[in-house]
mmCIF file as Biopython writes it, N, C-alpha, C and O atoms, coordinates in Angstrom:
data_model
#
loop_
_atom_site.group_PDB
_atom_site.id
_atom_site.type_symbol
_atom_site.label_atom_id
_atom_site.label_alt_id
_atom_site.label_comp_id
_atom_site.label_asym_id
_atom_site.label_entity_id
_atom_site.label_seq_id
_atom_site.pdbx_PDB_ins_code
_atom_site.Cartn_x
_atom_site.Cartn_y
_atom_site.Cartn_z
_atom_site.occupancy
_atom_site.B_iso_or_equiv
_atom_site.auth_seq_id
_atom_site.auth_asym_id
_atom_site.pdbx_PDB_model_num
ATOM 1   N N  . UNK A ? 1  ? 32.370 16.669 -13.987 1.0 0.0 1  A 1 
ATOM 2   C CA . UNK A ? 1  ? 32.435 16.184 -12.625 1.0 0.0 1  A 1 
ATOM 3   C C  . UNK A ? 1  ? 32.239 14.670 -12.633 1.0 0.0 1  A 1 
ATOM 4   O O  . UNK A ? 1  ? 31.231 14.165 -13.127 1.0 0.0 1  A 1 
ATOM 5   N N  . UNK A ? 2  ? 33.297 13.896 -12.034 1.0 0.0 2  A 1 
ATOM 6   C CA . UNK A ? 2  ? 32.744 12.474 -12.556 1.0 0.0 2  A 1 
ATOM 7   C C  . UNK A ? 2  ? 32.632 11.947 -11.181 1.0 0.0 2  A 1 
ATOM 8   O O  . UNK A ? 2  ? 33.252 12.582 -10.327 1.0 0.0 2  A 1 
ATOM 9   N N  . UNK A ? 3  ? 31.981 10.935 -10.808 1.0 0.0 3  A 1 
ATOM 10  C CA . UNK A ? 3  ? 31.538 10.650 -9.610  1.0 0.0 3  A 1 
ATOM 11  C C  . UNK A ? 3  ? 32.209 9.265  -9.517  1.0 0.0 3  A 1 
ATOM 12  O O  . UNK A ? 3  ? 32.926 8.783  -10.394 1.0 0.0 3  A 1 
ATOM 13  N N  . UNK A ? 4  ? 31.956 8.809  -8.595  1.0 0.0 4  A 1 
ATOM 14  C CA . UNK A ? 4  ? 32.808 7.045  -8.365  1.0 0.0 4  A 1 
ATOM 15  C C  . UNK A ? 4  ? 31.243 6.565  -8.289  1.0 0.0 4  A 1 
ATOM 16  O O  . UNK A ? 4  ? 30.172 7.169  -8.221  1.0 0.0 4  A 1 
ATOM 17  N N  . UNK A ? 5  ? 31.586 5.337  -8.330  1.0 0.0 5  A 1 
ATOM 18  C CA . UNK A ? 5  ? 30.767 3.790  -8.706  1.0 0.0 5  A 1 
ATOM 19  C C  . UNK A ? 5  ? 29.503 4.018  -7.701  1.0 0.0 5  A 1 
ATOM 20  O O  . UNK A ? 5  ? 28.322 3.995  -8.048  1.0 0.0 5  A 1 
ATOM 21  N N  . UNK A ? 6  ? 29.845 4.174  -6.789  1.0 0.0 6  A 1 
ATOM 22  C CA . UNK A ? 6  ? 28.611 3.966  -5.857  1.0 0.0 6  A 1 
ATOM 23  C C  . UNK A ? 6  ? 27.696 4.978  -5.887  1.0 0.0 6  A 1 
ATOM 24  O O  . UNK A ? 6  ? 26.502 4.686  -5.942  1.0 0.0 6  A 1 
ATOM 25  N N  . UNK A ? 7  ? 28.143 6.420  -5.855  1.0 0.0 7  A 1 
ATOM 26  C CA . UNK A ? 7  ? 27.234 7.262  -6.166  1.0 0.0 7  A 1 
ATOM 27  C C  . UNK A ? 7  ? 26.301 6.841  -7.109  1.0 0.0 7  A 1 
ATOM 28  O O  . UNK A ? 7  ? 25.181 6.335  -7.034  1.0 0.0 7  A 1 
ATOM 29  N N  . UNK A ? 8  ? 27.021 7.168  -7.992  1.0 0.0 8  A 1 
ATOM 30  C CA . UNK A ? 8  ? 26.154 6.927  -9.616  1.0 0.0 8  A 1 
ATOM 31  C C  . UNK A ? 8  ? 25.118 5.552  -9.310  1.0 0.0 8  A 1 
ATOM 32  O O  . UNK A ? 8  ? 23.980 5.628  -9.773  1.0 0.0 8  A 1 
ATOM 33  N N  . UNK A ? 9  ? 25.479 4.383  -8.585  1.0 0.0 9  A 1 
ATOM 34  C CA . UNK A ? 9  ? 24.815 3.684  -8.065  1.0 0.0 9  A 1 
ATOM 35  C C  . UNK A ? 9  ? 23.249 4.011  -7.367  1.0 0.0 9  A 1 
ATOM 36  O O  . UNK A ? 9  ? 22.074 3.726  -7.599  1.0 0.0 9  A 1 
ATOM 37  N N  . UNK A ? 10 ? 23.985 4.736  -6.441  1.0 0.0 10 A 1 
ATOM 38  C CA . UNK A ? 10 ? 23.055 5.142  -5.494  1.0 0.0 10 A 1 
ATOM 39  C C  . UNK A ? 10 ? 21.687 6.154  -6.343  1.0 0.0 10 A 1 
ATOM 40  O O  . UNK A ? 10 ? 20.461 6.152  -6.237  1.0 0.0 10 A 1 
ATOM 41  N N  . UNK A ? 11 ? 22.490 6.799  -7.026  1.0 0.0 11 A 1 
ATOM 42  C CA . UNK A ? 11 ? 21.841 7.881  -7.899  1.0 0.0 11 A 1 
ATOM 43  C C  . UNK A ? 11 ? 20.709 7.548  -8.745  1.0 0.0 11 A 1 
ATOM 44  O O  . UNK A ? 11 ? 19.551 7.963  -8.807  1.0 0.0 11 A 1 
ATOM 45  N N  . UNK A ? 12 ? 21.680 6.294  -9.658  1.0 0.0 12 A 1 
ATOM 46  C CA . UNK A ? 12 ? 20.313 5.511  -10.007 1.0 0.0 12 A 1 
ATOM 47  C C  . UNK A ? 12 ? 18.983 4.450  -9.847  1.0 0.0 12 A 1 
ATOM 48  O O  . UNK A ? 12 ? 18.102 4.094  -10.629 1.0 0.0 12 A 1 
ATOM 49  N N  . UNK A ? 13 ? 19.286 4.148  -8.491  1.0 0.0 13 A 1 
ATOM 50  C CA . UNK A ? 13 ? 18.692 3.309  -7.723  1.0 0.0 13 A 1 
ATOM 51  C C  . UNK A ? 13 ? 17.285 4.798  -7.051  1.0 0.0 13 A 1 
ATOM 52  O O  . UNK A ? 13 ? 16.077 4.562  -7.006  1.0 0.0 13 A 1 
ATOM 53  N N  . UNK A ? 14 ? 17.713 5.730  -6.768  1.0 0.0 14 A 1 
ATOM 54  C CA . UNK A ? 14 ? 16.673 6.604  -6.577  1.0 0.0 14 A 1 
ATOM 55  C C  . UNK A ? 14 ? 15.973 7.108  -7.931  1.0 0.0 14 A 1 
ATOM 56  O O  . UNK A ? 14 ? 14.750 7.248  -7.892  1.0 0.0 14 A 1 
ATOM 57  N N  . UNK A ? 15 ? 16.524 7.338  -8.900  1.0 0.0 15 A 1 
ATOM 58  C CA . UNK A ? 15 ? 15.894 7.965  -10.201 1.0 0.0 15 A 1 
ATOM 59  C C  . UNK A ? 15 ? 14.795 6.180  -10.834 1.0 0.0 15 A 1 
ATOM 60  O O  . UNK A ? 15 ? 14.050 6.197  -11.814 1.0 0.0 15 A 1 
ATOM 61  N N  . UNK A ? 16 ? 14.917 5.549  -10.392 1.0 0.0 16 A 1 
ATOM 62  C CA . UNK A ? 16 ? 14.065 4.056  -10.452 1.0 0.0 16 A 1 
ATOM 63  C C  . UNK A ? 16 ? 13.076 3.987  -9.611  1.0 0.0 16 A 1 
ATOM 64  O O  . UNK A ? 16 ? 12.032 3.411  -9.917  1.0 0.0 16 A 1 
ATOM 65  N N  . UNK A ? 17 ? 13.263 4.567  -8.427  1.0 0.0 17 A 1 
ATOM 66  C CA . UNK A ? 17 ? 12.549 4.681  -7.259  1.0 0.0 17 A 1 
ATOM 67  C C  . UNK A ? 17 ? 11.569 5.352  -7.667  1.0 0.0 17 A 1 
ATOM 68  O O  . UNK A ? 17 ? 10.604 4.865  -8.257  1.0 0.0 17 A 1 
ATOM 69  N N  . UNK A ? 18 ? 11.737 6.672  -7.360  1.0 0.0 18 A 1 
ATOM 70  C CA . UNK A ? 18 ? 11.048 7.992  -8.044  1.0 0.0 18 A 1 
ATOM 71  C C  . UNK A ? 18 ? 10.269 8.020  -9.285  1.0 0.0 18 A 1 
ATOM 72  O O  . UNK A ? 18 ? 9.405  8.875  -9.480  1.0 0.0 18 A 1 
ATOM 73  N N  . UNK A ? 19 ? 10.558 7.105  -10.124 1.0 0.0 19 A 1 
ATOM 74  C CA . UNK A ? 19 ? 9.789  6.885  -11.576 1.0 0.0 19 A 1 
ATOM 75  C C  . UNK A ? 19 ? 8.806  5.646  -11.649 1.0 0.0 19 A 1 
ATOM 76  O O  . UNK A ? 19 ? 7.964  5.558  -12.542 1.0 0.0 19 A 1 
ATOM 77  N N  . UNK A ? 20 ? 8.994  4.497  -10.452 1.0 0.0 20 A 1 
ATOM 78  C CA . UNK A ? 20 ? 8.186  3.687  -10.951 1.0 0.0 20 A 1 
ATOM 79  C C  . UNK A ? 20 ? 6.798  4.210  -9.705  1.0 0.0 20 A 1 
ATOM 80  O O  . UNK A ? 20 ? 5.596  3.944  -9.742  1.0 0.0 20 A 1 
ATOM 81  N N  . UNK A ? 21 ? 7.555  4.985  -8.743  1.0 0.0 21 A 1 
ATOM 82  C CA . UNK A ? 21 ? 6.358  5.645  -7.919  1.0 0.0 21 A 1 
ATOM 83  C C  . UNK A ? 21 ? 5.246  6.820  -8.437  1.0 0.0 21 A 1 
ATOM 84  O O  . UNK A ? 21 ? 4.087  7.144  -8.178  1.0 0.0 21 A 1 
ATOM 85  N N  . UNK A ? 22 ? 6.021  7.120  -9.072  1.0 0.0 22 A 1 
ATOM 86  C CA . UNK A ? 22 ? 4.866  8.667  -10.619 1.0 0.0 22 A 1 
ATOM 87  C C  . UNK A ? 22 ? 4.923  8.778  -11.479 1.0 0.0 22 A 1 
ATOM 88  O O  . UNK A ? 22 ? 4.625  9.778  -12.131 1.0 0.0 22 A 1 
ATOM 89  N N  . UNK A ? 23 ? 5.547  7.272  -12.012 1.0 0.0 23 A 1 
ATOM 90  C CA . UNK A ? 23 ? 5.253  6.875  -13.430 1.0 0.0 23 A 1 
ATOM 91  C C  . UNK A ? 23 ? 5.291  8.420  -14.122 1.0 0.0 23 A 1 
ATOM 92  O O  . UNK A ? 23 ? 4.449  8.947  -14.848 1.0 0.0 23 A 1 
ATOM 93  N N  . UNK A ? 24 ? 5.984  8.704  -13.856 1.0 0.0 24 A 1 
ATOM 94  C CA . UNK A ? 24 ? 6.185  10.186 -14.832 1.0 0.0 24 A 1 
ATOM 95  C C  . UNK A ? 24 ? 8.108  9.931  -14.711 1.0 0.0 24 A 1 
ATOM 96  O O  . UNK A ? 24 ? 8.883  9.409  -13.910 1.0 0.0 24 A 1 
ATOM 97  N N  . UNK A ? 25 ? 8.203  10.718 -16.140 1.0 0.0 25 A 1 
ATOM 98  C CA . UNK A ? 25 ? 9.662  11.019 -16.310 1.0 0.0 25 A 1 
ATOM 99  C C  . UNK A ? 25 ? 9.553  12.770 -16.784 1.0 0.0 25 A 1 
ATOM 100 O O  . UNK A ? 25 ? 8.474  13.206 -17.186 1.0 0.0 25 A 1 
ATOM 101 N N  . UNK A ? 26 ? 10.644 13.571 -16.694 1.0 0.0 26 A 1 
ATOM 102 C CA . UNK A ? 26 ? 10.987 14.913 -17.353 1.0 0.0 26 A 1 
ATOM 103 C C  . UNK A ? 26 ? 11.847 15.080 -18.375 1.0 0.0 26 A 1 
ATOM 104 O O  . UNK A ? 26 ? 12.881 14.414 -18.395 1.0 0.0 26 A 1 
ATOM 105 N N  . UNK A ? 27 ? 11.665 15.650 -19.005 1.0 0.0 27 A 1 
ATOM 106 C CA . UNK A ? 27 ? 13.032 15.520 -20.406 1.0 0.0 27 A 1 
ATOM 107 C C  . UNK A ? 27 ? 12.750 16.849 -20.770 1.0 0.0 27 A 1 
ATOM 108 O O  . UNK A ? 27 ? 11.615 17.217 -20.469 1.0 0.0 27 A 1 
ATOM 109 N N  . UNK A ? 28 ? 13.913 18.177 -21.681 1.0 0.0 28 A 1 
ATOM 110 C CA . UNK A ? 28 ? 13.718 18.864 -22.322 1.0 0.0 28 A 1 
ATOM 111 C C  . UNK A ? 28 ? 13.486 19.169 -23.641 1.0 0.0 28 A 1 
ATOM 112 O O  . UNK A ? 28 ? 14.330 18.863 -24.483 1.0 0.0 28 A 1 
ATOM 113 N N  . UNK A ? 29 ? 12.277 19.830 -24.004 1.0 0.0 29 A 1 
ATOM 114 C CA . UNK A ? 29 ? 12.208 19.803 -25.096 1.0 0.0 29 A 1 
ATOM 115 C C  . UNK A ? 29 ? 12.341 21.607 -25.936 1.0 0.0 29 A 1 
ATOM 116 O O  . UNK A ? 29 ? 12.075 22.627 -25.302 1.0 0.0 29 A 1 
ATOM 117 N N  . UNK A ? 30 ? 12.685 21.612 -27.063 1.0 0.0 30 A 1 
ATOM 118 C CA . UNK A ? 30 ? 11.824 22.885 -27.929 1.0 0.0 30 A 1 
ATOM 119 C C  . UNK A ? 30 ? 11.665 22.830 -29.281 1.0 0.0 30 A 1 
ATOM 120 O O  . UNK A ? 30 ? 12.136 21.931 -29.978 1.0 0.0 30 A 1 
ATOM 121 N N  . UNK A ? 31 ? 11.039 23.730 -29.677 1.0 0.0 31 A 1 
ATOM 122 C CA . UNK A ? 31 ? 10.909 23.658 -31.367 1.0 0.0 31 A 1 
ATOM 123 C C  . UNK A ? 31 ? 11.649 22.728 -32.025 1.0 0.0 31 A 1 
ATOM 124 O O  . UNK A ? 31 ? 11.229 21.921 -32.854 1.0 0.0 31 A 1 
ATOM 125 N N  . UNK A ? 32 ? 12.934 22.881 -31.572 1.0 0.0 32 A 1 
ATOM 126 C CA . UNK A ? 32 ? 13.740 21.797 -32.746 1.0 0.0 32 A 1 
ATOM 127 C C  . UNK A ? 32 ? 13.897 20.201 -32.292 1.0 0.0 32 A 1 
ATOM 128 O O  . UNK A ? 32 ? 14.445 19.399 -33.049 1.0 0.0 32 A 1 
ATOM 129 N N  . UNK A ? 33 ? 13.490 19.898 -31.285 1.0 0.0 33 A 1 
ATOM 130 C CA . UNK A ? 33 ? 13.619 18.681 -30.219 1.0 0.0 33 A 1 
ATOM 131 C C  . UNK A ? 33 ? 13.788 18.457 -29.034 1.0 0.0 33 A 1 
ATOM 132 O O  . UNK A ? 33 ? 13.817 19.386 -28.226 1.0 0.0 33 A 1 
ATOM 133 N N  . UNK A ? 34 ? 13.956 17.015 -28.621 1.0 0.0 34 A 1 
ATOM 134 C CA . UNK A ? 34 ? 14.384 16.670 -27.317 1.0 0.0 34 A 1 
ATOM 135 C C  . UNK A ? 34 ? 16.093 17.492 -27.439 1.0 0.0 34 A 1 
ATOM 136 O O  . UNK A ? 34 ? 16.817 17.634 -28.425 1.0 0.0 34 A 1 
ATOM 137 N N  . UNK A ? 35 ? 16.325 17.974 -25.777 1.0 0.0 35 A 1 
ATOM 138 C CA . UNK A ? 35 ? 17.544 18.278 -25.697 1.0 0.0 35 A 1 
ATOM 139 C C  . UNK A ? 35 ? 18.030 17.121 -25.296 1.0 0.0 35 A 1 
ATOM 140 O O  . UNK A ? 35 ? 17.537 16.220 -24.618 1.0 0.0 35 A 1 
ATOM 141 N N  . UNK A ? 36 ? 19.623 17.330 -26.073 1.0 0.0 36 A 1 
ATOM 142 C CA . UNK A ? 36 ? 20.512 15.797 -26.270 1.0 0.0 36 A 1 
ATOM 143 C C  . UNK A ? 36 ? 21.902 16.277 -25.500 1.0 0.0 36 A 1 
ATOM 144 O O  . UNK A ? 36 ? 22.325 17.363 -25.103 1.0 0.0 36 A 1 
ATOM 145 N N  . UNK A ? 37 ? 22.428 14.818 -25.490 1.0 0.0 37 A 1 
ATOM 146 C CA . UNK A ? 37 ? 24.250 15.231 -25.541 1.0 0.0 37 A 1 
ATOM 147 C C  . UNK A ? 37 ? 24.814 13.527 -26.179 1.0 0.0 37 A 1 
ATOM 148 O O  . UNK A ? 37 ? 24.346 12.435 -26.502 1.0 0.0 37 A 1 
ATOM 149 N N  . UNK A ? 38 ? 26.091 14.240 -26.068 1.0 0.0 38 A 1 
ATOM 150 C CA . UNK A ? 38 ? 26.576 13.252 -27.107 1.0 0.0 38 A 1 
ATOM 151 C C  . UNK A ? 38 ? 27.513 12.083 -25.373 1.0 0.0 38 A 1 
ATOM 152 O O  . UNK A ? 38 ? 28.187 12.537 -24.449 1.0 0.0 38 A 1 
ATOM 153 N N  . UNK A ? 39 ? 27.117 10.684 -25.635 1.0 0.0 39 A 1 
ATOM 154 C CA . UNK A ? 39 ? 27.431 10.216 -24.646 1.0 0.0 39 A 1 
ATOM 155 C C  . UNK A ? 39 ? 29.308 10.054 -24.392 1.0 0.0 39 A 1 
ATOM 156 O O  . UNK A ? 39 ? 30.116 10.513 -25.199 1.0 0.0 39 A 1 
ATOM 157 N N  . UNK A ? 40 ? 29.600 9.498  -23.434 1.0 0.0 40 A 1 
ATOM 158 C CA . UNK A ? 40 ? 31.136 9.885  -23.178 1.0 0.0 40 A 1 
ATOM 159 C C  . UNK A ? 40 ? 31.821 8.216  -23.642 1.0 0.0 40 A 1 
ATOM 160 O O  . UNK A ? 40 ? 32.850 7.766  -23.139 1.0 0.0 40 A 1 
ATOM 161 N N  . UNK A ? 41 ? 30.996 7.503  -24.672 1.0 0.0 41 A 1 
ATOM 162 C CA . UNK A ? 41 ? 31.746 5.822  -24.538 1.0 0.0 41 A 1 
ATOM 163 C C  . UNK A ? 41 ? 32.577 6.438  -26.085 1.0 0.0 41 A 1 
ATOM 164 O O  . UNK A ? 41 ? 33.238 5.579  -26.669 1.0 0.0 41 A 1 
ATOM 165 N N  . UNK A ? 42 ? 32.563 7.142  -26.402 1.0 0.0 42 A 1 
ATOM 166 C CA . UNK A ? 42 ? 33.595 7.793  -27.124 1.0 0.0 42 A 1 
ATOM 167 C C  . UNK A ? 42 ? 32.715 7.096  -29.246 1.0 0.0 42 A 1 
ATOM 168 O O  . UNK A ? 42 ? 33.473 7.164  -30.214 1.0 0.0 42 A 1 
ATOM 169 N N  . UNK A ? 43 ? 31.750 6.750  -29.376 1.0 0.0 43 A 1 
ATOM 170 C CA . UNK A ? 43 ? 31.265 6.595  -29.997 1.0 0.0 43 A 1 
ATOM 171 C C  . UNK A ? 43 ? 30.447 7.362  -30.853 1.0 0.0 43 A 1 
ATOM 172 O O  . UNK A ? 43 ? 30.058 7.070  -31.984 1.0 0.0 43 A 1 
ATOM 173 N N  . UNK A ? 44 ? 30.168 8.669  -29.991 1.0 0.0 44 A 1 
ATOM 174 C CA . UNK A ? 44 ? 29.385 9.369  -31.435 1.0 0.0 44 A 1 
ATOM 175 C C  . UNK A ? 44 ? 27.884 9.331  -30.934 1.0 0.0 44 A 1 
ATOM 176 O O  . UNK A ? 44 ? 27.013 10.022 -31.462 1.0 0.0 44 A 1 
ATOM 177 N N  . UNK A ? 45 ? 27.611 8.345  -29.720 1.0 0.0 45 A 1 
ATOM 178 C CA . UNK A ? 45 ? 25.990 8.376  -29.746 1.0 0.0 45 A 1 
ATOM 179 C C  . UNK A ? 45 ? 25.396 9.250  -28.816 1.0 0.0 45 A 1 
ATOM 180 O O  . UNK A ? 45 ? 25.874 9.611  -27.741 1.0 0.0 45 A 1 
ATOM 181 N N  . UNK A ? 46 ? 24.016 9.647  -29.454 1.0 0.0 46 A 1 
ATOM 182 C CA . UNK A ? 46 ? 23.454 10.735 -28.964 1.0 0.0 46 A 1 
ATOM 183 C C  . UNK A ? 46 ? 22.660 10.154 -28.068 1.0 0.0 46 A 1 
ATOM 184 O O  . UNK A ? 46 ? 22.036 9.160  -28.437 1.0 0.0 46 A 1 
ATOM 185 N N  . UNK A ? 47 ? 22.492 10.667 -26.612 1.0 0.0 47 A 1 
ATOM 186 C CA . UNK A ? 47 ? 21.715 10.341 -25.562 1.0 0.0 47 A 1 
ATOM 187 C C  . UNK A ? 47 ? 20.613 11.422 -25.534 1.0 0.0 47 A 1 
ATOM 188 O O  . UNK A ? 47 ? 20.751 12.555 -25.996 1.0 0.0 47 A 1 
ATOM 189 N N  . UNK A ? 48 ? 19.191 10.805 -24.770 1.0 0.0 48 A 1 
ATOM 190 C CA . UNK A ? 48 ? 18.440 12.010 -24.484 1.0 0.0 48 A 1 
ATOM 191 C C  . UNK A ? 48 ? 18.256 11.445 -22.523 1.0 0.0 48 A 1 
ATOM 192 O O  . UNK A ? 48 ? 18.143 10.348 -21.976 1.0 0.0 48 A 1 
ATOM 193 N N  . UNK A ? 49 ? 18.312 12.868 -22.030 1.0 0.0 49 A 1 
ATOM 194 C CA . UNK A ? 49 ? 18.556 12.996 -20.540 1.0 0.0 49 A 1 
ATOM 195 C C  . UNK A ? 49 ? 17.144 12.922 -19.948 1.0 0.0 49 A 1 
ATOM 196 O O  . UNK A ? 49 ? 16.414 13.710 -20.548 1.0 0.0 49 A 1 
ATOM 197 N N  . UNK A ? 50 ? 16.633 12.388 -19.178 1.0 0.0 50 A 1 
ATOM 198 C CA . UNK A ? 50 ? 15.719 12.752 -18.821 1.0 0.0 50 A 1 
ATOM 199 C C  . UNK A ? 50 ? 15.704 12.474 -16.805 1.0 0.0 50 A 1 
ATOM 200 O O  . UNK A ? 50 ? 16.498 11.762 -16.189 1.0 0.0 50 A 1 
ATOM 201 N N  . UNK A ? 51 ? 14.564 13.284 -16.215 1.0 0.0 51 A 1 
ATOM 202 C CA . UNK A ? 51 ? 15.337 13.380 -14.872 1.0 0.0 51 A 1 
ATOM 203 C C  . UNK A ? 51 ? 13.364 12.542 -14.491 1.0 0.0 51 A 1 
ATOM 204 O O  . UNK A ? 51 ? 12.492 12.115 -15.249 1.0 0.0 51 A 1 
ATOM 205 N N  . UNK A ? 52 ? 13.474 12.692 -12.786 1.0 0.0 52 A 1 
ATOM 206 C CA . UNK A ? 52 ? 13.048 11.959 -11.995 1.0 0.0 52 A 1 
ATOM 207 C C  . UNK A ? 52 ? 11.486 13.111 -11.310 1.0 0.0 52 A 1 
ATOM 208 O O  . UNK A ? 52 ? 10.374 12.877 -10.836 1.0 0.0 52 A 1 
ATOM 209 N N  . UNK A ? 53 ? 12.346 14.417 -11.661 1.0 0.0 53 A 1 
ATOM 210 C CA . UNK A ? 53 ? 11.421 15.540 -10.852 1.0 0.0 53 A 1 
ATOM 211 C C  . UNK A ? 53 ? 11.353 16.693 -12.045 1.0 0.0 53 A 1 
ATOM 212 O O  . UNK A ? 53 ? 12.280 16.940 -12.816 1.0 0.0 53 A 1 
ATOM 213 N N  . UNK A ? 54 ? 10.038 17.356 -12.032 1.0 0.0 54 A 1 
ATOM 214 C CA . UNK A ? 54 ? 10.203 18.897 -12.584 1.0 0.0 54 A 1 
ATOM 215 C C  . UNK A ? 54 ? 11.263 19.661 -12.377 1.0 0.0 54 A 1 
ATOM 216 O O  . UNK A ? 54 ? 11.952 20.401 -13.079 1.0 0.0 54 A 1 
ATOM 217 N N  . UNK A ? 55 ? 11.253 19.354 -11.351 1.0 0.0 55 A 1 
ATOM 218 C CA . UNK A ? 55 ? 12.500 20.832 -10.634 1.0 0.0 55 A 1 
ATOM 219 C C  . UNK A ? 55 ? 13.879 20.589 -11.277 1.0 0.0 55 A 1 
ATOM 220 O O  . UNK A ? 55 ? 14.594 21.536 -11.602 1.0 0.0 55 A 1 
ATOM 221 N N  . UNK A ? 56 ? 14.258 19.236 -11.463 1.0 0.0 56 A 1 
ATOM 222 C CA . UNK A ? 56 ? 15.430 18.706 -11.757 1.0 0.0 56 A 1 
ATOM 223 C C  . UNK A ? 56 ? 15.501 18.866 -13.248 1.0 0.0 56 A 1 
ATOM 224 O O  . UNK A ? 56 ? 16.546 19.294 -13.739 1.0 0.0 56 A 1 
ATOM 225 N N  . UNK A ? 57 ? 14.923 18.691 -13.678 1.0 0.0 57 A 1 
ATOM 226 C CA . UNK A ? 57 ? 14.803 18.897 -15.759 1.0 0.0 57 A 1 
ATOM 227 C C  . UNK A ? 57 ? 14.809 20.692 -15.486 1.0 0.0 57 A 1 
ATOM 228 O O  . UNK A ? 57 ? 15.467 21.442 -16.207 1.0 0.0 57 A 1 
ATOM 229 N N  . UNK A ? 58 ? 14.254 21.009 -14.730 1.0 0.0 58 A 1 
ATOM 230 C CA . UNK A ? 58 ? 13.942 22.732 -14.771 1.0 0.0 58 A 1 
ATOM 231 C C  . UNK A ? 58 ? 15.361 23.405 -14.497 1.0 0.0 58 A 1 
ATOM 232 O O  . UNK A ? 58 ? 15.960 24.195 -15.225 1.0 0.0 58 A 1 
ATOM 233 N N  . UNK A ? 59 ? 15.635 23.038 -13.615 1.0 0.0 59 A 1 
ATOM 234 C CA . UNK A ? 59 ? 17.239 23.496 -12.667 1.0 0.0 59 A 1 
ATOM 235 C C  . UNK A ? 59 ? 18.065 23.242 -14.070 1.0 0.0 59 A 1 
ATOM 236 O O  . UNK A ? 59 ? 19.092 23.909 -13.951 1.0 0.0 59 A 1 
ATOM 237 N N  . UNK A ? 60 ? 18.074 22.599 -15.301 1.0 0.0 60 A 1 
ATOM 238 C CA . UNK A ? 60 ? 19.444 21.837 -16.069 1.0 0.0 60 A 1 
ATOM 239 C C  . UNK A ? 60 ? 18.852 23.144 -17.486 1.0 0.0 60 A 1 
ATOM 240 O O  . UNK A ? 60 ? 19.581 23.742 -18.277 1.0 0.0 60 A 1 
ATOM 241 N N  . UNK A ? 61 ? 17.346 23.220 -17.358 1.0 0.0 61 A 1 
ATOM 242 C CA . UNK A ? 61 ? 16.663 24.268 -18.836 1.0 0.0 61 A 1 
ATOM 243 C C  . UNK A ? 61 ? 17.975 25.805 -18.939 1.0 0.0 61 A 1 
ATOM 244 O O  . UNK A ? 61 ? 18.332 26.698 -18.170 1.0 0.0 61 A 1 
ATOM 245 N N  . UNK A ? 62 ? 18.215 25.498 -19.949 1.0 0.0 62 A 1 
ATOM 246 C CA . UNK A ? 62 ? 18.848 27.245 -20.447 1.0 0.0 62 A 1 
ATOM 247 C C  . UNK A ? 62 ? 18.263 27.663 -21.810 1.0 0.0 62 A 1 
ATOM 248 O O  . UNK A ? 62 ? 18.236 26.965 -22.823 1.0 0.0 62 A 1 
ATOM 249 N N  . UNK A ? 63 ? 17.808 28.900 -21.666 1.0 0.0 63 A 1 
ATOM 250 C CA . UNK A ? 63 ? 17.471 29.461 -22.633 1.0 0.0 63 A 1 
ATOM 251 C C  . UNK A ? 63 ? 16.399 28.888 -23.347 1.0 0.0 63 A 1 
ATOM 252 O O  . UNK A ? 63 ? 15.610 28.504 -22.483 1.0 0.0 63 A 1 
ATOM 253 N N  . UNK A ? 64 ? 15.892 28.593 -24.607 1.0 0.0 64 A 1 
ATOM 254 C CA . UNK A ? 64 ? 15.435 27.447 -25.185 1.0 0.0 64 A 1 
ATOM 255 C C  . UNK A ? 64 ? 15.421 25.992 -24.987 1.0 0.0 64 A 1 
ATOM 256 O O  . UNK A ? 64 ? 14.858 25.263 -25.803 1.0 0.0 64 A 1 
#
């Protein structure tokens, strides 16, 4: 799903918001690591995701 400029804008202007207010971040983890993906600049590099809320890292968890 790819979004246009401003969203993603907007999107990250709240995930900045939200983090410097509870100084907390969420990320997934298990036994074998942080969960990753491989980013889309067509390079090969591995990103780790991390979100703004529990619920939001929770809502993305499958399985392990």
């Amino acid at each position: 799903m790819l979004q246009d400029s401003a969203t993603i804008e907007s999107k990250y202007k709240l995930f900045i918001e939200k983090v410097a207010a509870s100084k907390l971040v969420w990320g997934l983890k298990n036994k074998k690591g942080w969960a990753n993906s491989e980013s889309n600049n067509g390079e090969g590099t591995a990103i780790i995701p991390f979100w703004s809320d529990r619920a939001y890292a929770k809502a993305c968890a499958k399985d392990d």
